[in-house]
N, C-alpha and C positions, 0 to 999 in steps of 0.2 A: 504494500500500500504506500503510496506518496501522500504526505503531510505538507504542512506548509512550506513553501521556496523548494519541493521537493527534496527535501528529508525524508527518509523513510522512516512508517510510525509502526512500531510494532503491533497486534494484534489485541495482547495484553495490555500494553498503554491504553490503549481505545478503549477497551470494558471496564479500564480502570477509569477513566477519565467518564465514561459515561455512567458509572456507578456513582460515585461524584455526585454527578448534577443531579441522578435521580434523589440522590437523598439529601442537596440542596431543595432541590423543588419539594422534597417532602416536609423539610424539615416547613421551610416557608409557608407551608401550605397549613400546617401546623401552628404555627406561630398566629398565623392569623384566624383561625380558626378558635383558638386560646383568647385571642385579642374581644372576638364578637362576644365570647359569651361574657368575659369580664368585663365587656364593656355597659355603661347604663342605660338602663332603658328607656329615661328619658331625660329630658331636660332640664335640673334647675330652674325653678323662674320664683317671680316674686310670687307673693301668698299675698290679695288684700286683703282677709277675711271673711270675701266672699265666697269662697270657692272651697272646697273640701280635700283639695288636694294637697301636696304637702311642701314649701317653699323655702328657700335657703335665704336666711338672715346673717348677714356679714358683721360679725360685731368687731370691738377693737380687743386689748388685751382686759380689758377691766368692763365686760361685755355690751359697751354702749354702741349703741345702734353708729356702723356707718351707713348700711343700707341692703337693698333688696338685690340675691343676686339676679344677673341676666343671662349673664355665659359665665366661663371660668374665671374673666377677671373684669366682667364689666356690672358694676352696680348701678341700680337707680335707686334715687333719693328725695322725697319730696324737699324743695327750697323755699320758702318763702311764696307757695300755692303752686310751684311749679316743678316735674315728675322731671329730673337732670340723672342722666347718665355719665358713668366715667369711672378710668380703667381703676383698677386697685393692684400694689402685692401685698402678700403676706407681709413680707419683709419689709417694705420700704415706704407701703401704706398708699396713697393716692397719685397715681403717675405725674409726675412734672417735664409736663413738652418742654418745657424751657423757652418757648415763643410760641407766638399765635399770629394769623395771618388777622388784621383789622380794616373793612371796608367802610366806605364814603361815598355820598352822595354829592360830593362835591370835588371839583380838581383839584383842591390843594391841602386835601385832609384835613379840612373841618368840617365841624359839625357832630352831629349823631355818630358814633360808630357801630358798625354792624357784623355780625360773623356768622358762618354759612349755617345753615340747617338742613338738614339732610336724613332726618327722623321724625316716629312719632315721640321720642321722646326730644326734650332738650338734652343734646350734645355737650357736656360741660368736657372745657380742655384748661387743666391746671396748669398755672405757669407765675414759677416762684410760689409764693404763696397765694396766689389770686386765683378762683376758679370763673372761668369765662362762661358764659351760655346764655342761647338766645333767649326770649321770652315771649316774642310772637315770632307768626311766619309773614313772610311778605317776601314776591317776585319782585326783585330790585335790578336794575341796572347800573354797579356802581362804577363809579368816576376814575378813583382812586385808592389807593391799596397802600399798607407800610405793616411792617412788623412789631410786636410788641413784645420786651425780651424779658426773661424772669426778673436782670438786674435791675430793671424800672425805664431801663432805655429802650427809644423807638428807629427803627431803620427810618430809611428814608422816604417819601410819599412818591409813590410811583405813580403813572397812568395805570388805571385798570383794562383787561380784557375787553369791556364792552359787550360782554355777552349775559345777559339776563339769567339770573337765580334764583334759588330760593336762600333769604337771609332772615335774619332775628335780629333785634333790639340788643346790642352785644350787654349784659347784666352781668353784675361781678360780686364775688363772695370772697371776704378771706377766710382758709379753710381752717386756719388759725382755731377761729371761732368755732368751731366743729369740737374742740379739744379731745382730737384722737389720740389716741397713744398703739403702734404698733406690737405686736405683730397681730392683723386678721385674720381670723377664720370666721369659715362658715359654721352655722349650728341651724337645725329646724323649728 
Protein backbone atom coordinates (compact mmCIF):
# COMPACT_ATOMS: atom_id res chain seq x y z
CA UNK A 1 0.00 0.00 0.00
CA UNK A 2 1.32 3.61 -0.70
CA UNK A 3 0.75 6.28 2.05
CA UNK A 4 1.29 9.72 1.85
CA UNK A 5 4.22 11.37 -0.74
CA UNK A 6 4.23 7.43 -1.35
CA UNK A 7 5.70 5.98 1.69
CA UNK A 8 4.78 2.66 2.09
CA UNK A 9 2.01 2.12 5.18
CA UNK A 10 2.19 -1.06 6.43
CA UNK A 11 -1.11 -3.09 6.81
CA UNK A 12 -0.98 -3.13 10.76
CA UNK A 13 -0.28 0.75 10.88
CA UNK A 14 -3.63 1.04 9.11
CA UNK A 15 -5.83 -1.18 11.71
CA UNK A 16 -3.92 0.58 14.03
CA UNK A 17 -4.56 3.99 13.01
CA UNK A 18 -8.17 3.16 12.38
CA UNK A 19 -8.76 1.47 15.68
CA UNK A 20 -7.64 4.83 16.99
CA UNK A 21 -10.24 6.83 15.45
CA UNK A 22 -12.89 4.27 16.09
CA UNK A 23 -12.46 4.70 19.68
CA UNK A 24 -11.87 8.46 19.36
CA UNK A 25 -15.33 8.77 17.78
CA UNK A 26 -16.53 6.50 20.41
CA UNK A 27 -15.08 7.90 23.10
CA UNK A 28 -16.77 11.56 21.74
CA UNK A 29 -19.73 10.08 21.16
CA UNK A 30 -19.66 9.21 24.62
CA UNK A 31 -18.70 12.39 26.06
CA UNK A 32 -21.48 13.99 24.64
CA UNK A 33 -23.96 11.77 25.22
CA UNK A 34 -22.79 12.13 29.25
CA UNK A 35 -22.94 15.89 28.51
CA UNK A 36 -27.04 15.66 27.40
CA UNK A 37 -28.06 13.89 30.35
CA UNK A 38 -26.18 16.04 32.97
CA UNK A 39 -27.05 18.80 31.33
CA UNK A 40 -30.44 20.93 32.76
CA UNK A 41 -33.51 20.67 31.63
CA UNK A 42 -34.32 23.98 31.63
CA UNK A 43 -33.70 27.29 32.12
CA UNK A 44 -33.09 29.54 35.18
CA UNK A 45 -35.33 32.41 34.94
CA UNK A 46 -36.74 34.88 37.33
CA UNK A 47 -39.67 33.77 39.69
CA UNK A 48 -42.29 36.99 40.07
CA UNK A 49 -44.45 35.14 42.25
CA UNK A 50 -46.74 34.59 39.88
CA UNK A 51 -45.82 31.42 38.60
CA UNK A 52 -45.25 28.02 40.33
CA UNK A 53 -42.21 27.23 38.88
CA UNK A 54 -39.00 27.53 40.54
CA UNK A 55 -36.60 30.71 39.89
CA UNK A 56 -32.87 31.51 40.65
CA UNK A 57 -32.28 34.59 43.12
CA UNK A 58 -28.76 35.94 42.83
CA UNK A 59 -27.88 37.01 46.40
CA UNK A 60 -24.56 38.64 47.58
CA UNK A 61 -22.36 37.19 50.23
CA UNK A 62 -24.41 38.21 53.20
CA UNK A 63 -27.77 37.01 51.06
CA UNK A 64 -29.14 40.43 49.94
CA UNK A 65 -30.89 40.52 46.89
CA UNK A 66 -28.62 41.45 43.78
CA UNK A 67 -31.31 40.20 41.43
CA UNK A 68 -33.25 37.62 39.30
CA UNK A 69 -31.37 35.25 37.24
CA UNK A 70 -31.75 35.28 33.33
CA UNK A 71 -28.99 33.08 31.94
CA UNK A 72 -25.71 32.15 33.60
CA UNK A 73 -24.49 35.45 34.28
CA UNK A 74 -27.10 37.98 33.32
CA UNK A 75 -29.41 39.22 36.14
CA UNK A 76 -32.47 41.45 36.08
CA UNK A 77 -33.34 43.96 38.79
CA UNK A 78 -36.02 46.14 39.20
CA UNK A 79 -34.52 50.01 39.44
CA UNK A 80 -36.39 52.77 40.47
CA UNK A 81 -39.96 51.17 38.60
CA UNK A 82 -37.68 49.90 35.82
CA UNK A 83 -36.97 45.72 35.12
CA UNK A 84 -32.52 46.47 34.06
CA UNK A 85 -30.57 43.61 33.06
CA UNK A 86 -26.65 43.20 33.57
CA UNK A 87 -23.94 40.74 33.53
CA UNK A 88 -22.73 39.58 37.10
CA UNK A 89 -19.49 37.13 38.41
CA UNK A 90 -19.30 35.31 41.38
CA UNK A 91 -16.06 36.72 42.00
CA UNK A 92 -15.97 40.05 40.85
CA UNK A 93 -19.68 40.94 41.31
CA UNK A 94 -21.21 43.36 38.57
CA UNK A 95 -19.32 43.42 35.20
CA UNK A 96 -17.53 46.90 34.52
CA UNK A 97 -17.40 47.66 30.44
CA UNK A 98 -15.10 50.36 31.44
CA UNK A 99 -16.80 52.67 28.79
CA UNK A 100 -20.05 53.17 27.20
CA UNK A 101 -20.91 54.31 23.61
CA UNK A 102 -23.32 57.92 24.53
CA UNK A 103 -25.69 59.33 21.70
CA UNK A 104 -27.04 62.89 20.61
CA UNK A 105 -29.50 64.44 19.08
CA UNK A 106 -27.45 67.12 18.34
CA UNK A 107 -23.81 67.74 16.23
CA UNK A 108 -21.86 68.74 18.85
CA UNK A 109 -22.86 66.42 21.99
CA UNK A 110 -25.25 68.39 23.63
CA UNK A 111 -28.19 67.89 25.06
CA UNK A 112 -30.14 64.65 26.40
CA UNK A 113 -27.89 61.77 26.16
CA UNK A 114 -29.12 58.46 24.84
CA UNK A 115 -27.91 54.64 24.67
CA UNK A 116 -29.12 51.85 22.58
CA UNK A 117 -31.88 49.52 23.43
CA UNK A 118 -32.15 46.51 22.16
CA UNK A 119 -34.51 44.55 24.64
CA UNK A 120 -37.54 43.96 26.48
CA UNK A 121 -35.79 44.44 29.35
CA UNK A 122 -33.41 47.68 30.10
CA UNK A 123 -29.94 46.98 29.17
CA UNK A 124 -27.88 48.30 32.10
CA UNK A 125 -23.96 48.49 31.12
CA UNK A 126 -21.78 49.26 34.29
CA UNK A 127 -18.86 51.55 33.86
CA UNK A 128 -16.69 52.58 36.93
CA UNK A 129 -19.01 52.79 39.27
CA UNK A 130 -22.14 54.08 37.32
CA UNK A 131 -24.73 51.74 35.86
CA UNK A 132 -26.13 53.05 32.46
CA UNK A 133 -29.62 52.04 31.10
CA UNK A 134 -32.39 53.27 29.01
CA UNK A 135 -35.63 54.05 30.51
CA UNK A 136 -37.80 54.42 27.44
CA UNK A 137 -37.61 53.21 23.90
CA UNK A 138 -37.60 55.60 21.15
CA UNK A 139 -36.52 55.22 17.00
CA UNK A 140 -33.91 58.17 17.04
CA UNK A 141 -31.79 59.36 14.51
CA UNK A 142 -28.74 60.51 16.21
CA UNK A 143 -26.31 63.38 15.35
CA UNK A 144 -23.46 62.60 17.29
CA UNK A 145 -21.60 59.95 19.27
CA UNK A 146 -18.42 60.18 22.01
CA UNK A 147 -17.48 57.67 24.80
CA UNK A 148 -17.85 57.79 28.40
CA UNK A 149 -14.89 56.01 30.33
CA UNK A 150 -15.10 54.58 33.81
CA UNK A 151 -12.34 57.34 34.96
CA UNK A 152 -15.13 60.03 34.42
CA UNK A 153 -13.43 61.02 31.03
CA UNK A 154 -15.24 61.51 27.78
CA UNK A 155 -13.68 60.67 24.10
CA UNK A 156 -14.33 62.84 21.65
CA UNK A 157 -17.80 63.82 19.91
CA UNK A 158 -17.96 62.37 16.73
CA UNK A 159 -20.53 62.47 13.70
CA UNK A 160 -22.97 59.78 14.12
CA UNK A 161 -23.82 56.81 11.55
CA UNK A 162 -27.07 58.53 10.48
CA UNK A 163 -28.93 55.41 10.51
CA UNK A 164 -32.02 55.32 12.79
CA UNK A 165 -32.40 53.01 16.03
CA UNK A 166 -33.82 52.14 18.74
CA UNK A 167 -32.47 54.33 21.92
CA UNK A 168 -33.56 55.18 25.66
CA UNK A 169 -33.28 58.05 27.86
CA UNK A 170 -29.48 57.16 28.96
CA UNK A 171 -30.40 56.97 33.35
CA UNK A 172 -27.71 56.32 35.66
CA UNK A 173 -27.29 54.56 39.15
CA UNK A 174 -24.33 54.34 41.30
CA UNK A 175 -24.03 50.63 42.08
CA UNK A 176 -22.31 51.88 45.02
CA UNK A 177 -25.72 52.22 46.44
CA UNK A 178 -26.72 48.76 45.82
CA UNK A 179 -24.19 47.84 48.96
CA UNK A 180 -23.11 44.45 47.56
CA UNK A 181 -20.46 42.79 48.92
CA UNK A 182 -19.07 39.70 46.60
CA UNK A 183 -18.96 36.70 46.01
CA UNK A 184 -22.64 35.76 44.26
CA UNK A 185 -24.55 32.89 44.11
CA UNK A 186 -27.53 31.65 43.20
CA UNK A 187 -30.19 30.17 45.63
CA UNK A 188 -34.09 29.35 44.84
Amino acid sequence: MRGVQGNRVSPKALRSTSKRIRLYRSATLLVAAIGLLLAPTGFARADNGNSSGHGFRVVDKRGKLVGYSISENLVAREINGTWVTFYVHPRLGIFDSRAIYVHYLTTDCSGPRYISHYSTFAEGTRVGSILYYPTDTQVLTPLSVRVVYATGGEGVCSPASGIPDVYGAATTIDVDTFGLEVPFRAIQ
